[in-house]
N, C-alpha and C positions, 0 to 999 in steps of 0.2 A: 270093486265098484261095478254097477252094474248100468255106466251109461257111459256115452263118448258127448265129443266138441263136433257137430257135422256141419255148423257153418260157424260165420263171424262178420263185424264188421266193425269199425274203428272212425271215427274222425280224427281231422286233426287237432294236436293238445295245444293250447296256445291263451292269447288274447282275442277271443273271438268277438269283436265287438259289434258283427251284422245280425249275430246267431241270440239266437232264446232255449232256456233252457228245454222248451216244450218242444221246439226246433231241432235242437241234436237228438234230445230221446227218441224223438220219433222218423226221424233220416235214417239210426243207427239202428231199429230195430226193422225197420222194411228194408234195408239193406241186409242185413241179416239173416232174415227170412228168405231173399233171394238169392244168397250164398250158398243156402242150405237148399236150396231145389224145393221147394216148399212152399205152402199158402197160409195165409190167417188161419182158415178151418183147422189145418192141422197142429195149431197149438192148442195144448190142453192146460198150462198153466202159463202164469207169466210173474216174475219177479225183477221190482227194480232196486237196485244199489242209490241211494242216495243222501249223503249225509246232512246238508243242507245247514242245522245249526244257527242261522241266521241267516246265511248267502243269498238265499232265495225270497223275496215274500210268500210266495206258492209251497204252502207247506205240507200237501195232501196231495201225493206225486203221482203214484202208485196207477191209476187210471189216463194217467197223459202216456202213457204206450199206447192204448187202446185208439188215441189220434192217428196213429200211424194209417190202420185201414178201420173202416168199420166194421169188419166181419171180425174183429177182436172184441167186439163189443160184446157183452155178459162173460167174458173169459173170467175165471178167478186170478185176481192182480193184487200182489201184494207189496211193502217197499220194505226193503231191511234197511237195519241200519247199525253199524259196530265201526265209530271211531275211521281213522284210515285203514280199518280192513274191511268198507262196508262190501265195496264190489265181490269180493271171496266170500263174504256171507251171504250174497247172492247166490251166488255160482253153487255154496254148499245148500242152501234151503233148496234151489232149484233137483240137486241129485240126490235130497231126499225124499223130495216129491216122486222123484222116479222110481226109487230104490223101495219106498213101500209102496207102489205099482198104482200109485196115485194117478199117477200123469205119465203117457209115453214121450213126450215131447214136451218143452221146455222153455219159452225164451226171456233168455236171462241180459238185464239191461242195467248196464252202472253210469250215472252221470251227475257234473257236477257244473255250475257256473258260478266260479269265485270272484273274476277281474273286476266284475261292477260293482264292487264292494267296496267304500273307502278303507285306506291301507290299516288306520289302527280298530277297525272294525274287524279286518283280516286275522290281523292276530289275536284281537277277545272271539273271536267264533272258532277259531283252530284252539285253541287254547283250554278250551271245554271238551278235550280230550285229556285233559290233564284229570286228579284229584285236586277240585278247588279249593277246600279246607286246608291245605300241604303247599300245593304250587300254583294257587289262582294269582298270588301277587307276583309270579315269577318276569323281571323286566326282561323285557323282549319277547314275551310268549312262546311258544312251541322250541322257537328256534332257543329261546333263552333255556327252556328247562334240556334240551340236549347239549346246549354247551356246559351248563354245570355236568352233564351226563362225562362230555367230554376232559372237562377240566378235573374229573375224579377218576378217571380210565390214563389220565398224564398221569396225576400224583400215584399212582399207585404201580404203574409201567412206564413211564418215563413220556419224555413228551416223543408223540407218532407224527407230528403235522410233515413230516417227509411222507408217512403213509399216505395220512388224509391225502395229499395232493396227489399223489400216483392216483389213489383211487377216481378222484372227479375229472382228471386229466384221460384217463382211462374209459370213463361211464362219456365224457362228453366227443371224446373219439369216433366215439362207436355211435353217437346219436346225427353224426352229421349225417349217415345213410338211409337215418331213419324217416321215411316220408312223413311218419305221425306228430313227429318231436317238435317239440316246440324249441327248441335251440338247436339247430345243428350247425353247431362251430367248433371248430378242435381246440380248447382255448391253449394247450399245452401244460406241461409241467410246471416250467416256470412261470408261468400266468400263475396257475393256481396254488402255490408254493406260497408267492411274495406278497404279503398286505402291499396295496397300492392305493390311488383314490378310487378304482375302477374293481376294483376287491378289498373291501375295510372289511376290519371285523365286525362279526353281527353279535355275538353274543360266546363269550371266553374265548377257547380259543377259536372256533369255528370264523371264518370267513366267509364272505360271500358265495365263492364256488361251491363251498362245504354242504350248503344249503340247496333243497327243492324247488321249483319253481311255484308260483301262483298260477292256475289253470283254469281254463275251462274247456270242458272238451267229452267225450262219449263213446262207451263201448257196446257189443252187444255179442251175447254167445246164444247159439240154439245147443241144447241137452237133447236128446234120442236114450232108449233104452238101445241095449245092447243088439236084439237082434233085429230092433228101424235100422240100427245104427249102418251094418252092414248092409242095406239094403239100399243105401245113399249114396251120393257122390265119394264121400269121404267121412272116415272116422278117426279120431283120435281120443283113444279110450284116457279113464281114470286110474291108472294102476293104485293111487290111494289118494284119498284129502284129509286131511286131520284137522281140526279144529283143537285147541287150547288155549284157555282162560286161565289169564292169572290176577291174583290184586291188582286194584288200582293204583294205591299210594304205595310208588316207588319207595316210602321206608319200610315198609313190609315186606320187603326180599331186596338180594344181592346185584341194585337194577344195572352193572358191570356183568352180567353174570348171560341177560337174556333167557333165563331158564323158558321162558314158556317156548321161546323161538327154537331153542334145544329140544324140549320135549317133544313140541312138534315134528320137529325134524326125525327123530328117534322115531314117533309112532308112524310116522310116513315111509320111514327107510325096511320096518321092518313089514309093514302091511306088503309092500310093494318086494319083496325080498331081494331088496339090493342094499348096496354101500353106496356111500356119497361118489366116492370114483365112479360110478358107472354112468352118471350123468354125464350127459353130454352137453349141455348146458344150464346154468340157473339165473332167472328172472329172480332179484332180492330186493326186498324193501329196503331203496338207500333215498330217507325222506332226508337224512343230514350223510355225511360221509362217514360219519363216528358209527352210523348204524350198522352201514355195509361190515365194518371192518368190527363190530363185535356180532356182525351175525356169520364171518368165515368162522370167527371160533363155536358157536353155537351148534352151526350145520355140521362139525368137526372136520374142517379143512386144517384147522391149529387147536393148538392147545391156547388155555387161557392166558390173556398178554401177549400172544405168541404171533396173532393174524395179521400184524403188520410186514411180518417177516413175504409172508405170503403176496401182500399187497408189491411191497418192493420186488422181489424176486417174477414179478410179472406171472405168480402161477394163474391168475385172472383175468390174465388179457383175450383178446378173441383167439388168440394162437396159444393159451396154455393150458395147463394143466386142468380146470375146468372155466372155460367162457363164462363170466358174472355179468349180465345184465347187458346181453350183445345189441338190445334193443339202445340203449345209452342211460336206459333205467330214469326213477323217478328225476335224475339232479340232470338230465340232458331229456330228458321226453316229457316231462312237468308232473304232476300231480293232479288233476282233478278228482278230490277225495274220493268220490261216488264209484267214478272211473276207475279208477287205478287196478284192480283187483281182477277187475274183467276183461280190461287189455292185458295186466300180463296173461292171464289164458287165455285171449284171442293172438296174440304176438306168439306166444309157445307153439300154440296150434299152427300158425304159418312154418314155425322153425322144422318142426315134424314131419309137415306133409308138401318142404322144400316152397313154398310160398313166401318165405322173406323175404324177396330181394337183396338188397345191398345188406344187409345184418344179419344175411342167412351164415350158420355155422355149419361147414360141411358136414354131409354124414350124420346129420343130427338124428339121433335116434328116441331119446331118452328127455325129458327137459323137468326139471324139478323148477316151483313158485314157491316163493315166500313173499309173505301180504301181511302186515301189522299195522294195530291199530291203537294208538297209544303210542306210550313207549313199553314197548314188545307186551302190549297186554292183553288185546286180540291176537291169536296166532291161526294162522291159516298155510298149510302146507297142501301144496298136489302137484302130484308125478303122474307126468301123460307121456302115452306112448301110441304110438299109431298102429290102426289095427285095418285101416282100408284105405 
């Protein structure tokens, strides 16, 4: 690739009930510009991540960065949008802008406000990432069509809910350091193990812990071509991004299987000419538990059926074999759709260039993202590596 990450900035993911959606986008992208030692003038393109579906009445986004300052004013502003990978369809429109020498500079902006949503409105607007002709009656929505996800990944491998729980005991661990997270509470093992009134099941087997949070909250990345890049504060280059699309209607492939999130992974490992080992950490789409633990077999940490082995065995803690989601990931730092895709590569980039605080993973050199949208139907993969 031919662009780096030279600044960032993040709010925090939560219940924001002071904030407006026009409010975060435009904090997180002047903040970002000043990360990046930079002004308005020097942006040449701007991209927002926003999936919106309902959440919003303001459904023509794309121009509420240009609030931030006015000297963004006549920029070309555009808004993607792909499911919960909108933020990473950001990030890639943005490095294609670069890449055909479109634009040297970049900034790229994911947000989302869900909270002010009433709850069964929550689930019919997440739920329009599903195929509705297949699974628009699915009860419980989102969360509903992952637990049949899950309750087919038992029958077929036995029941994991010892994994499941390692997993979300593990991802909420690791989110209590995290200043952005919207939960930072260690809930434990046994917390997240044992149905209680305080953890019911939401849909098969999945539990409460098992599940993502409701969000609202706002990322922002600045893009450089490669030789601004070096000429900045900082850079943290693209070694690869991939993008892969698969069907929509989960009966149309093996959806136990994740292939798009495999494939991904595959054209990302080889663009970047590494192995999964060489990572030093990975940011994973864990929007339910059951996702994380069919995406260690996808990225090929396990063979198939096999990545609960992993989960147990602790190869995914901050201290093992490769750190999963040292940020506390989507089920301990929340979800704001838009968002999501753009904090894990603002979050990676801090990991890189020793900027995490408390979630830093020492010696971090290498950091692989994985961002889906759907169930594994948008795939978005990138390996960043620091070059300033």
């Amino acid at each position: 690739m031919s662009a780096s990450i030279v600044g960032w900035a993040h709010s925090p993911f939560g219940k924001l009930e002071e904030e407006t959606l026009e409010g975060l986008i435009t904090r997180v992208a002047g903040d970002a510009l000043d990360h990046a030692g930079i002004g308005p003038d020097d942006v040449d393109e701007i991209v927002l991540g926003h999936f919106n579906a309902g959440f919003s009445p303001q459904d023509f986004t794309a121009s509420l960065v240009l609030q931030a300052d006015d000297r963004l004013r006549f920029k070309p502003a555009t808004r993607v949008e792909n499911a919960c990978a909108t933020g990473s369809a950001a990030v890639r429109q943005g490095l294609r802008a670069i890449d055909a020498g479109a634009a040297r500079i970049v900034l790229v902006v994911g947000a989302e406000q869900m909270t002010k949503t009433p709850g069964p409105e929550i689930g019919k607007n997440l739920l329009k990432a599903s195929y509705l002709p297949e699974e628009g009656d699915t009860p419980g929505g989102f969360a509903g069509v992952f637990g049949k996800i899950a309750g087919a990944y038992f029958q077929r491998y036995g029941d994991q809910s010892d994994a499941l729980a390692r997993i979300a005991a593990k991802n909420h661990k690791n989110g209590v350091d995290n200043p952005y997270a919207q939960m930072r509470k260690d809930l434990g093992y046994d917390f997240c193990r044992q149905e209680s009134e305080k953890n019911p099941y939401v849909a098969g087997p999945l539990k409460r812990t098992d599940c993502s949070l409701v969000s609202d909250g706002a990322a922002a990345i600045v893009l450089a071509d490669t030789e601004t890049a070096l000429s900045m504060r900082r850079a943290v280059a693209f070694r690869a991004n991939e993008h892969v699309q698969d069907f929509l209607p989960m009966s149309k492939r093996d959806i136990l299987q994740f292939e798009g999130c495999g494939e991904g992974w595959k054209r990302a490992l080889a663009k970047a000419r590494l192995k999964i080992d060489d990572l030093s950490f990975v940011e994973t789409h864990d929007c339910f538990t059951i996702a994380e633990l069919i995406e260690y077999e996808a990225m090929g940490l396990a063979k198939p059926g096999e990545g609960a082995k992993i989960a147990l065995e602790g190869q995914t803690e901050k201290t093992g074999r490769l750190p999963v989601n040292p940020s506390g990931g989507l089920k301990a730092k929340g979800h704001p759709i838009g968002a999501t895709g753009v904090s894990m590569h603002a979050l990676t980039a801090m990991q890189l260039t020793g900027e995490a605080g408390g979630i830093q993973v020492p010696e971090a050199t290498l950091g692989g993202i994985f961002n889906m949208g759907g169930a594994a139907v948008a795939n978005y993969v990138s390996i960043l590596e620091r070059i300033k």
